[in-house]
MARVOVEX-389887 format. One record per atom (N, C-alpha, C): atom name; residue in three letters; residue number from 1; x, y, z. Coordinates in steps of 0.1 Angstrom, whole numbers, plus 2048, in hexadecimal, padded with zeros to 3 digits. Example, Ala and Ser with C-alpha at 12.3 -4.5 7.8 and 13.67 -1.06 7.14 Angstrom:
! residues 2
VOZA   site   code   pos     x     y     z
VOZA      N    ALA     1   884   7C7   84E
VOZA     CA    ALA     1   87B   7D3   84E
VOZA      C    ALA     1   884   7DF   84E
VOZA      N    SER     2   880   7EA   847
VOZA     CA    SER     2   889   7F5   847
VOZA      C    SER     2   881   800   84F
END
This chain:
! residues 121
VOZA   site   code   pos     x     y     z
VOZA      N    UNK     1   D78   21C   A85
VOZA     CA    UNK     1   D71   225   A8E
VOZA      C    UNK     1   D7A   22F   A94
VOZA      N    UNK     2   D76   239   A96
VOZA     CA    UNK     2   D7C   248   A9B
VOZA      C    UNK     2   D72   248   AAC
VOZA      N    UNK     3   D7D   24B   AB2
VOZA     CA    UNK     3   D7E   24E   AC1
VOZA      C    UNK     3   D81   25A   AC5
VOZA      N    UNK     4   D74   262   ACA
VOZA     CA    UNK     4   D76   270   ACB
VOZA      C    UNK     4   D75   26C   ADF
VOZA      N    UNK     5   D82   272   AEC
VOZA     CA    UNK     5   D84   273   AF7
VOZA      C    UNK     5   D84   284   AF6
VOZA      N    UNK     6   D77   283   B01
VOZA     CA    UNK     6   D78   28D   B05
VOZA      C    UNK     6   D73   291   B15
VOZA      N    UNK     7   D72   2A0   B1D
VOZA     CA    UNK     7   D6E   29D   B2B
VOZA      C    UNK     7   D78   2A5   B32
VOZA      N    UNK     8   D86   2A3   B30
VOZA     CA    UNK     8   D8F   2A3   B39
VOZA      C    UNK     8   D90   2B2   B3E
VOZA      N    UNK     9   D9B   2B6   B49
VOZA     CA    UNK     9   D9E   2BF   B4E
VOZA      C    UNK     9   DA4   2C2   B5A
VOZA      N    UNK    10   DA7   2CF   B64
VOZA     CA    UNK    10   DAA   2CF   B6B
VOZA      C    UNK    10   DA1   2CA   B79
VOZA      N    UNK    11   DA3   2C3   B85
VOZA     CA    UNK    11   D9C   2C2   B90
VOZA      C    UNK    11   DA4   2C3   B9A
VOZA      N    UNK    12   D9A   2C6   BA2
VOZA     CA    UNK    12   DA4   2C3   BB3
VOZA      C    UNK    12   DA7   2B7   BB7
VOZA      N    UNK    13   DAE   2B3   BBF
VOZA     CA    UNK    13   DAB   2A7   BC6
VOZA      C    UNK    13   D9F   2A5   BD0
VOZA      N    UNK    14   D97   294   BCA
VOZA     CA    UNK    14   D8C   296   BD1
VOZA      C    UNK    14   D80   29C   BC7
VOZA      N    UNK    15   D85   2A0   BBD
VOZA     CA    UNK    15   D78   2A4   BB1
VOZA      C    UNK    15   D76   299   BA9
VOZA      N    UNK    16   D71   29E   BA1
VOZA     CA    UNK    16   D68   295   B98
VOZA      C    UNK    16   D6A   297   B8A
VOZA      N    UNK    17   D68   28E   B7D
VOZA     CA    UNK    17   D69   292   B72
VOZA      C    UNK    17   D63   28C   B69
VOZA      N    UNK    18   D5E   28C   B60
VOZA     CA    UNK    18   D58   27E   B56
VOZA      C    UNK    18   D5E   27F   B4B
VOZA      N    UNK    19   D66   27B   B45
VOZA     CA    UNK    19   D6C   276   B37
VOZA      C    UNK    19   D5F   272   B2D
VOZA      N    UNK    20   D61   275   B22
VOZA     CA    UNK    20   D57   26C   B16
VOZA      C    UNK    20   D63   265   B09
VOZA      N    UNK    21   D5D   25D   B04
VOZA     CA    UNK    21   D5E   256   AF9
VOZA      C    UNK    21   D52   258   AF0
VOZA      N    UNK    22   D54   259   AE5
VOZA     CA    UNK    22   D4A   259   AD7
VOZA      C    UNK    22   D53   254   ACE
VOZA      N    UNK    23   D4C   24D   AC6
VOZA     CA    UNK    23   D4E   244   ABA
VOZA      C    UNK    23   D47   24B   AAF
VOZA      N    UNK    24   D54   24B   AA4
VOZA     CA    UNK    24   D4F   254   A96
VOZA      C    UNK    24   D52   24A   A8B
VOZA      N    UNK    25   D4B   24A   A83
VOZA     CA    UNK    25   D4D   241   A76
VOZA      C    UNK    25   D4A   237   A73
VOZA      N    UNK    26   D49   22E   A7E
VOZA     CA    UNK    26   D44   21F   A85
VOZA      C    UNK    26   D3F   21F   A98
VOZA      N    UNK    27   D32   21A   A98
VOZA     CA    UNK    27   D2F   216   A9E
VOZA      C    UNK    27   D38   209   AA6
VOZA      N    UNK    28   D38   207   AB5
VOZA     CA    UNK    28   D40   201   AC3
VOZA      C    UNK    28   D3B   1F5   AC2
VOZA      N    UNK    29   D2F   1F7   ABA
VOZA     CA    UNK    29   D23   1EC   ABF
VOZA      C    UNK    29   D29   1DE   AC0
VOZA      N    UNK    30   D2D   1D8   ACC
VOZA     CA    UNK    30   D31   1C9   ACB
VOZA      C    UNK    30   D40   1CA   AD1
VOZA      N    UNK    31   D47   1D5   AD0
VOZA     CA    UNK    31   D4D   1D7   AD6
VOZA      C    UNK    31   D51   1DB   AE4
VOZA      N    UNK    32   D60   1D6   AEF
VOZA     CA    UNK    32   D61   1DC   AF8
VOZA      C    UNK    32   D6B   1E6   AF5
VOZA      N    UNK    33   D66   1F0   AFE
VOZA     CA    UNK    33   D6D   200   B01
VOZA      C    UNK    33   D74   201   B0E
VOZA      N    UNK    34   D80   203   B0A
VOZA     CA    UNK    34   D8A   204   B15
VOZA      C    UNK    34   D90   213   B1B
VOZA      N    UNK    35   D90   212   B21
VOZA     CA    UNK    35   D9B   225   B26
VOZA      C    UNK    35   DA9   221   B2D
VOZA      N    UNK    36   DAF   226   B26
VOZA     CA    UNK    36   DBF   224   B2C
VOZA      C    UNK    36   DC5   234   B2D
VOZA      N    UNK    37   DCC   234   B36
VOZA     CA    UNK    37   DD8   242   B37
VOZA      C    UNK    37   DE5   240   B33
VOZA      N    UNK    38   DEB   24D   B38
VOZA     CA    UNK    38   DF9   24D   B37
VOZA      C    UNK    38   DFB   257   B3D
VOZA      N    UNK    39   E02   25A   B45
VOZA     CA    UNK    39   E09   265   B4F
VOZA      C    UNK    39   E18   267   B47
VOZA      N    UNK    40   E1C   274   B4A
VOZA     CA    UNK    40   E23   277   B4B
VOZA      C    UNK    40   E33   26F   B4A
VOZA      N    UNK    41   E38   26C   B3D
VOZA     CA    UNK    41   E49   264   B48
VOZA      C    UNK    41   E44   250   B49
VOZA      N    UNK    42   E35   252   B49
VOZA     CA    UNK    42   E35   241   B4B
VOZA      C    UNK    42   E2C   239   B40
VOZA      N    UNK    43   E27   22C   B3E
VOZA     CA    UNK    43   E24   226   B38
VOZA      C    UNK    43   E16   229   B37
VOZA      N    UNK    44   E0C   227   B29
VOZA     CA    UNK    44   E02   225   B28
VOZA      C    UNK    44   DFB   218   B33
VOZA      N    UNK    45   DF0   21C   B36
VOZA     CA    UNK    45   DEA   211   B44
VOZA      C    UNK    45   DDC   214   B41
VOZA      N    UNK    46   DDC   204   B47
VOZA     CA    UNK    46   DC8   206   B40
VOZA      C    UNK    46   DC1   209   B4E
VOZA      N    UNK    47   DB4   20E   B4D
VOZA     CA    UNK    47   DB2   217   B58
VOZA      C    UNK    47   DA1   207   B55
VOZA      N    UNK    48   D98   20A   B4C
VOZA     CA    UNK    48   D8C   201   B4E
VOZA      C    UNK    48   D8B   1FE   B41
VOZA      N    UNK    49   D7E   1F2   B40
VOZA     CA    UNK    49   D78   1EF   B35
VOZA      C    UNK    49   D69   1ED   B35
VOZA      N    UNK    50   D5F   1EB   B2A
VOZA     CA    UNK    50   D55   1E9   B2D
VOZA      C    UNK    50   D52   1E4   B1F
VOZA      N    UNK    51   D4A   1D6   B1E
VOZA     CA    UNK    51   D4B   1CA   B16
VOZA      C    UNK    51   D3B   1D1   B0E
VOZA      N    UNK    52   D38   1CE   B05
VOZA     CA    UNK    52   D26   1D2   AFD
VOZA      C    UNK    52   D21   1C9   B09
VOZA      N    UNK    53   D20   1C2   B0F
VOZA     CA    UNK    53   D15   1BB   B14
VOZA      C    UNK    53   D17   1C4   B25
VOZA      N    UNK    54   D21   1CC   B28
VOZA     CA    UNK    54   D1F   1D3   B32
VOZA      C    UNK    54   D2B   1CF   B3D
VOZA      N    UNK    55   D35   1C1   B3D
VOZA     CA    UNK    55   D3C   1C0   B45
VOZA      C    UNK    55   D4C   1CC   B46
VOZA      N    UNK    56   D4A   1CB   B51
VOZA     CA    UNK    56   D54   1DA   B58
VOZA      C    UNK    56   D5F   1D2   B5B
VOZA      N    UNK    57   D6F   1D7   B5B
VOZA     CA    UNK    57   D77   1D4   B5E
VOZA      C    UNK    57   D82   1E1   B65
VOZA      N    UNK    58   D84   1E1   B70
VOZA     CA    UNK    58   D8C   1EB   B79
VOZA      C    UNK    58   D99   1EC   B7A
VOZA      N    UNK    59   DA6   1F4   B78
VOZA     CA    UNK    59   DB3   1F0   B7E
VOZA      C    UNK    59   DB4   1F4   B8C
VOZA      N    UNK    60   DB6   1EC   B96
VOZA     CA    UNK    60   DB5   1EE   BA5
VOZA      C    UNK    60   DB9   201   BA7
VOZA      N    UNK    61   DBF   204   BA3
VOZA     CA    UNK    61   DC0   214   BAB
VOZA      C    UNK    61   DB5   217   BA4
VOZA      N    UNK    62   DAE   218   B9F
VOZA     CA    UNK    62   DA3   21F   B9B
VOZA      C    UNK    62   D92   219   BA2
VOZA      N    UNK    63   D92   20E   BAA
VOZA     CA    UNK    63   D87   204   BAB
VOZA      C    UNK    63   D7F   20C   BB5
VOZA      N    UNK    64   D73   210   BB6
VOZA     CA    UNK    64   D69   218   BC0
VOZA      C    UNK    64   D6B   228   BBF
VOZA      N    UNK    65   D75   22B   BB3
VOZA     CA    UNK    65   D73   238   BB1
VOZA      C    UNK    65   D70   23A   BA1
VOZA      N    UNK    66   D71   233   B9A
VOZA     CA    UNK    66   D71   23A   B88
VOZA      C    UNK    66   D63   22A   B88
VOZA      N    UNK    67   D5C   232   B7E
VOZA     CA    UNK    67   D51   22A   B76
VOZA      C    UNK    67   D53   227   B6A
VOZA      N    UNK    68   D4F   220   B61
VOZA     CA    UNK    68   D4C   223   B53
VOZA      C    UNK    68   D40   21C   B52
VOZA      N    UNK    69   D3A   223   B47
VOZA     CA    UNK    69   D2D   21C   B41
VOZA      C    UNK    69   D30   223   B30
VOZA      N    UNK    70   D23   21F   B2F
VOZA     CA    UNK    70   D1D   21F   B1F
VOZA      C    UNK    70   D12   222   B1A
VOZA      N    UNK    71   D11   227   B10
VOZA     CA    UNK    71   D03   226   B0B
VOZA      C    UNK    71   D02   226   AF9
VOZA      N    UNK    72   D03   21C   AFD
VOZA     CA    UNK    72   D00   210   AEA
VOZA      C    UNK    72   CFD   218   AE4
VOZA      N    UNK    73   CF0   21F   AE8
VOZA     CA    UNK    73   CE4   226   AD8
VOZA      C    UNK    73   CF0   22F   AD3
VOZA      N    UNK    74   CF6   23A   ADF
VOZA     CA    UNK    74   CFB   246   AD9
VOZA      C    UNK    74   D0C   241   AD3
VOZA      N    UNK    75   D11   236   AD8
VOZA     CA    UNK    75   D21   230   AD0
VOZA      C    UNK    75   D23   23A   ADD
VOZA      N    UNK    76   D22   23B   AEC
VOZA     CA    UNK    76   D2B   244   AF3
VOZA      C    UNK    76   D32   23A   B00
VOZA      N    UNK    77   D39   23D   B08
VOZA     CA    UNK    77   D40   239   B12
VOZA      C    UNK    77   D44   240   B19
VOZA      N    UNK    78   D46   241   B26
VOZA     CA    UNK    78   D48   247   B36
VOZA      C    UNK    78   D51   241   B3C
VOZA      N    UNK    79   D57   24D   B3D
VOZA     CA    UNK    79   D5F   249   B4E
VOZA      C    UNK    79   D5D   252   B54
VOZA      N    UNK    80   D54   24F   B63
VOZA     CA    UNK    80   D53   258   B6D
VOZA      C    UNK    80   D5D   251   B78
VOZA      N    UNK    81   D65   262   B7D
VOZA     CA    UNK    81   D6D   260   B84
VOZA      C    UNK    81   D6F   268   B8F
VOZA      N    UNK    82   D6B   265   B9C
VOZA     CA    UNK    82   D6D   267   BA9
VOZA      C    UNK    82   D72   26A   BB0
VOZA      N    UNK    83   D73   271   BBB
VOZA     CA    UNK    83   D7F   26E   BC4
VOZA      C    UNK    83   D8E   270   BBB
VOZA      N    UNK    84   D91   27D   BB6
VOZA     CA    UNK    84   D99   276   BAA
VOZA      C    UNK    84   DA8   27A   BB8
VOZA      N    UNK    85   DB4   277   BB2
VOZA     CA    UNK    85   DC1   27A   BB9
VOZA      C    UNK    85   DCD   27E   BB1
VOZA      N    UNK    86   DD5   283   BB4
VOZA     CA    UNK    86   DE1   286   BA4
VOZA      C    UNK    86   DE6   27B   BA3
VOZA      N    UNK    87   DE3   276   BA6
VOZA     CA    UNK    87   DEF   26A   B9D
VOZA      C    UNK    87   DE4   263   B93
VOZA      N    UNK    88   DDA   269   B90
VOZA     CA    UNK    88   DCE   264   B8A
VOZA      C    UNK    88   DCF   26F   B7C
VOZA      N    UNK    89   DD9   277   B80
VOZA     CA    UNK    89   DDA   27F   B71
VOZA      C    UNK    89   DE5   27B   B64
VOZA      N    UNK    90   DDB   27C   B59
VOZA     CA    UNK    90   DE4   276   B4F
VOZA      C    UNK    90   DD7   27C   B44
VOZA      N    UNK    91   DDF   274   B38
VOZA     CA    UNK    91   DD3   277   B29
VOZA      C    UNK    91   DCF   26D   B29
VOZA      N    UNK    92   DC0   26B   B29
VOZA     CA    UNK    92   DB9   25C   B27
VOZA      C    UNK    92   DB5   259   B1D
VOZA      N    UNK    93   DB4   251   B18
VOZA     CA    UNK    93   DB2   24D   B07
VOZA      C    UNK    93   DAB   23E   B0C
VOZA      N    UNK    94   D9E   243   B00
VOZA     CA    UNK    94   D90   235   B03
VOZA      C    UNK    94   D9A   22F   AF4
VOZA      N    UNK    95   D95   225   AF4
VOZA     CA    UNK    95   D99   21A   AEB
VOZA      C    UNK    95   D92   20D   AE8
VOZA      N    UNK    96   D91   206   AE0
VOZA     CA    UNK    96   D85   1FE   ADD
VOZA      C    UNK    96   D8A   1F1   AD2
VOZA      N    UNK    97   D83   1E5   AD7
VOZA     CA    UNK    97   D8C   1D8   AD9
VOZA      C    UNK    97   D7D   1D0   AD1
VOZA      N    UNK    98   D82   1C8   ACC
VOZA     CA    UNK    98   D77   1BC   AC7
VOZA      C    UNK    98   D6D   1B8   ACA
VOZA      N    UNK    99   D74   1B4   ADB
VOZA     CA    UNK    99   D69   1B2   AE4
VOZA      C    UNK    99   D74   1AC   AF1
VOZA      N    UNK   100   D6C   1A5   AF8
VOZA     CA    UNK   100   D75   1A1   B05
VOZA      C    UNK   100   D7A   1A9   B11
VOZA      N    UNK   101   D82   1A5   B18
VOZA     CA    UNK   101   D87   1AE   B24
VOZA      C    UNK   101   D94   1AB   B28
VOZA      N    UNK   102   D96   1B2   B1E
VOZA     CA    UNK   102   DA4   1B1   B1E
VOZA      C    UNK   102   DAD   1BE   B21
VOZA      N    UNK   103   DB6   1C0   B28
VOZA     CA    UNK   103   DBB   1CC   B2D
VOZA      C    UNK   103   DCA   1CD   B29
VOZA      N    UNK   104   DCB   1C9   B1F
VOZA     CA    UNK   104   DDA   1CA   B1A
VOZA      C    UNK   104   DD5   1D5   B0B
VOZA      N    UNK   105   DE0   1E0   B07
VOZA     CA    UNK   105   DDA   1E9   B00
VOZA      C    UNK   105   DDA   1E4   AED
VOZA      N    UNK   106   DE4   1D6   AEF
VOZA     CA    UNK   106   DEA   1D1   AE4
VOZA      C    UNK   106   DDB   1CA   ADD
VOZA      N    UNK   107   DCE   1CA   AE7
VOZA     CA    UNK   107   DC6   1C0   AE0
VOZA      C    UNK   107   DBC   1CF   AD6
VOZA      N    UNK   108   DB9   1DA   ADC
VOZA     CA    UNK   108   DB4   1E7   AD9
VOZA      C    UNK   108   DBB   1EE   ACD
VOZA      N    UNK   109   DB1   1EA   AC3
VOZA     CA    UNK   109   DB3   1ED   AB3
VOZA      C    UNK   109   DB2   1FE   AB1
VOZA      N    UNK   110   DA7   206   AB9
VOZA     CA    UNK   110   DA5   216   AB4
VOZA      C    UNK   110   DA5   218   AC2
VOZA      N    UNK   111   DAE   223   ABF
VOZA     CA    UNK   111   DAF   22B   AC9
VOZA      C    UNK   111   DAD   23D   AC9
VOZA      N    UNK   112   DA3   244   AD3
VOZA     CA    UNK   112   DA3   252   AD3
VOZA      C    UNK   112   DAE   259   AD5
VOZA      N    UNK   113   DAE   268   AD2
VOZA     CA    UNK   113   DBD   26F   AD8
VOZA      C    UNK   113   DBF   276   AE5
VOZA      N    UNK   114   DBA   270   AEB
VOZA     CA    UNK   114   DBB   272   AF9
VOZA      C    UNK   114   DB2   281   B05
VOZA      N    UNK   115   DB1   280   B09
VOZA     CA    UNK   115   DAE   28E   B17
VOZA      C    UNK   115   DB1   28D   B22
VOZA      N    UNK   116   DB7   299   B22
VOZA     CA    UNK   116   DC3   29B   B2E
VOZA      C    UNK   116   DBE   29D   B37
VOZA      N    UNK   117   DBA   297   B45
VOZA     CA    UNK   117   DB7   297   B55
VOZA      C    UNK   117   DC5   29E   B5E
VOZA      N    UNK   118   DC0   2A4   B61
VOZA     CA    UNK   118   DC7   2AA   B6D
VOZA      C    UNK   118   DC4   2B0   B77
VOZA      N    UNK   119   DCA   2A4   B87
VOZA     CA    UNK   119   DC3   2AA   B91
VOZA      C    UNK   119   DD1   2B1   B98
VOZA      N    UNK   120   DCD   2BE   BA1
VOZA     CA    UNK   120   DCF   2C6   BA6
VOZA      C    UNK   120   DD7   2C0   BB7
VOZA      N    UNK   121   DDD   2C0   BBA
VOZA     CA    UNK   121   DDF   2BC   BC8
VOZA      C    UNK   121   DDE   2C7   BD4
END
């Protein structure tokens, strides 16, 4: 499967942004979809996931501000993100796992090429 990340851009702090995921070539179906970043200088970090049957998984700096969902029919995935802050800028890259919830990036077989978020301070 091919992972097209797209969405990203410049914001202020305190804006808003939605990222997308689309799947090309193969259908997600059955699969969970993950979003992980990377900033600048530091390590790749998984930001959420969201399992086919709908379960969410958060990394604490992100919890009551970024969403994700889904929608099966179209192979698409969301992260809506809130309240954003700079240290929340990086390239985020959706990625997509067998199944499970798992937040290590070693289990995530296809990965998109990333979109760059960048908040403003």
């Amino acid at each position: 499967v091919q992972l097209q990340a797209s969405g990203g851009g410049l914001v202020q702090t305190g804006g808003s942004l939605r990222v997308s995921c689309a799947a090309y070539g193969r259908s997600f179906s059955g699969n969970t979809v993950g979003w992980f970043r990377q900033a600048p200088g530091k390590a790749r970090e998984f930001v959420s996931l969201i399992t086919w049957s709908g379960t969410t998984l958060y990394t604490d700096s992100v919890k009551g501000r970024f969403t994700i969902s889904r929608e099966n029919a179209k192979d698409m995935v969301y992260l809506q993100m809130d309240s954003l802050k700079p240290e929340d800028t990086a390239v985020y890259y959706c990625a997509v796992a067998p199944s499970g919830t798992s937040y290590y990036a070693t289990n995530y077989n296809y990965w998109g090429q990333g979109t760059l978020v960048t908040v403003s301070s």
